[in-house]
Each structure stands twice: as C-alpha cells, then as structure tokens.
C-alpha positions in Angstrom: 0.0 0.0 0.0 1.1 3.6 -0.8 -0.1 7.1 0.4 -0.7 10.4 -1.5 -1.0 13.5 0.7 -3.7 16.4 -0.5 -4.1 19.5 0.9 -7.4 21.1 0.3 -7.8 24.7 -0.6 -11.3 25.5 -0.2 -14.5 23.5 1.8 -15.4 22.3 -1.5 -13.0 20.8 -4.1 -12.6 17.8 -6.9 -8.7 17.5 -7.3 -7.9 15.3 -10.1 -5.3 12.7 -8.6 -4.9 10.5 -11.5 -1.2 11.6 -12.2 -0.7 10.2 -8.1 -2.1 7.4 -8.6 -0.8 5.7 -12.2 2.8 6.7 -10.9 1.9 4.3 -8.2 0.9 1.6 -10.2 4.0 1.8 -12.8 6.3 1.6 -9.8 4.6 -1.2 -9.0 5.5 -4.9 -10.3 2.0 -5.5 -11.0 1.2 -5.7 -14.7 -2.6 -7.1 -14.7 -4.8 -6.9 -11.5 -6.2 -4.5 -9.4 -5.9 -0.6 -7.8 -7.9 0.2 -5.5 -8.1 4.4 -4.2 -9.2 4.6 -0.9 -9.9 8.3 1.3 -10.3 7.0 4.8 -12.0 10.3 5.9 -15.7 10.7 6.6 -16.2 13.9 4.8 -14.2 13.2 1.8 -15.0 10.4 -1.6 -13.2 9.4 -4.4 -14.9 9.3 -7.6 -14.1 8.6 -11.6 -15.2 11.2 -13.8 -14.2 13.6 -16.5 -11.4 15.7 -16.0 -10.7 17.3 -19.4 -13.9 20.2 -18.6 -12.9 21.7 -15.1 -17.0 22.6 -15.1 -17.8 19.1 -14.3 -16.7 19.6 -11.2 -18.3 22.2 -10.2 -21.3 20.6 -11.5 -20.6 18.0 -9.1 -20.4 20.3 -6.2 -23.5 21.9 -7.0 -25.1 19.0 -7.5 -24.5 17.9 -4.0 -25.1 21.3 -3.0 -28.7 20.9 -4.4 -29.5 17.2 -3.3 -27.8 18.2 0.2 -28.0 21.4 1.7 -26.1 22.8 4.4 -27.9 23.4 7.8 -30.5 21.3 8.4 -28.9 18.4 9.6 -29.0 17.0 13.3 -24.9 16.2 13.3 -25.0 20.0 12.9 -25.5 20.5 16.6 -22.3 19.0 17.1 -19.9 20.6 14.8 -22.0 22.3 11.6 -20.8 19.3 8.4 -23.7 17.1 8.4 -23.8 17.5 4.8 -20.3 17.0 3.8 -21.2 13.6 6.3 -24.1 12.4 4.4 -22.0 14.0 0.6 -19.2 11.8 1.1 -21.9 9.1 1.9 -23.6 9.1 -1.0 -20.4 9.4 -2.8 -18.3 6.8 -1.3 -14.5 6.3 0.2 -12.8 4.4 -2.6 -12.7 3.3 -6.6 -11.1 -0.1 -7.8 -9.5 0.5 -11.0 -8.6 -2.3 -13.5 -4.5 -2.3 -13.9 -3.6 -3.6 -17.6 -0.3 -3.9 -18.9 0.9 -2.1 -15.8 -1.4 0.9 -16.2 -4.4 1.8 -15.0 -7.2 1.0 -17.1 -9.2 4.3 -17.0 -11.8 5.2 -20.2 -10.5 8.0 -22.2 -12.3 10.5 -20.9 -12.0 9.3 -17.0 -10.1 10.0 -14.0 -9.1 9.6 -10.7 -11.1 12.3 -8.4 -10.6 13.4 -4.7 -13.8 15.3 -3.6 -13.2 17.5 -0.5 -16.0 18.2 1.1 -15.1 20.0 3.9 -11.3 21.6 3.6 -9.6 23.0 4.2 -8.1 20.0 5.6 -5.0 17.6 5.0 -6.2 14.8 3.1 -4.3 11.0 2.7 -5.4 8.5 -0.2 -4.3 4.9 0.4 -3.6 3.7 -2.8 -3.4 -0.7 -3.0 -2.0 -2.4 -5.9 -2.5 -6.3 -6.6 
C-alpha cells in the first residue's frame, strides 16, 4: 500500500489525482490486477469522472449542493458538516480500478477524483496495488 497526501484549498474541491495514482501503479511490479483508491475520511470520496472540462466539477459540487443542503442536519448540533457527512456518503471512500499492462485502465475521458468536502483540511489516499 502507498499514500498520496492532498491539501485542500477551499471546503469544496474535486482535485484530479490520477497523475498520483498511475505513478503508483507503474512503480509497481504489477502488470494485470487491481488498484484500489481509498480516502479514509468521513467527509471526503473518491470518484471517476471527467477531467478534461474543469465545469464538471463544479457541476458535481453543486449538485451535492442541491441534493444536500447545508444546515439542516441533526450532526449539525455537534460541529456544523452534516452535509459533507451524508456527501461523502452518498459518494463513497474508494474506486477499484482495472491495472492492464501495468497501467491503470481508465476510459479516455476518466479519472481519478478526490472530492473534499469539507477543507480546508490535510487529506491521505491509500492507494493498493495487486
């Protein structure tokens, strides 16, 4: 297992991690299998989408945005992020990506996504190769 460290910029945020992530798996020995991207934090995800339009993350956020609001949720009492809670919850923690010929197997149009949430914070992706 390997680690990539993120530091959010903003409470919102899709960083595009793929670069991270396929180094990992080319200094890896493992030419067909598995990589699985994990964000063991409960108000982050990682997702696979498009990263050649920058809008389609903010579509993403907004989406949430919509589908979630802020402030009206009872974890609110105890420190104001029930939606980035129930966000990253309907988002998930991880992605398993195929690994072909050593590379990750991403669609053309695909990548690797980190979706903060609620940053600023320092982020870690475990990152698992077989």
């Amino acid at each position: 297992m390997a680690t990539i460290h993120i530091r959010s910029q903003s409470s919102s945020q899709v960083v595009d991690v793929t670069h991270q992530v396929a180094r990992l798996v080319a200094d890896s020995d493992v030419e067909d299998g598995l990589c699985h991207v994990y964000v063991p934090h409960a108000t982050a995800a990682i997702v696979l989408n498009e990263s050649a339009d920058p809008e389609i993350a903010n579509d993403l956020l907004e989406l949430l945005d919509r589908l979630v609001p802020a402030g009206r949720w009872r974890h609110d009492r105890i420190d104001d992020n029930g939606a980035a809670h129930l966000k990253a919850a309907v988002l998930g923690p991880s992605e398993t990506i195929p690994v072909v010929n050593g590379q990750l197997a991403l669609g053309t149009w695909q990548a690797v996504m980190l979706v903060e949430l609620d940053g600023p914070r320092d982020r870690t992706i475990r990152v698992t190769v077989r």
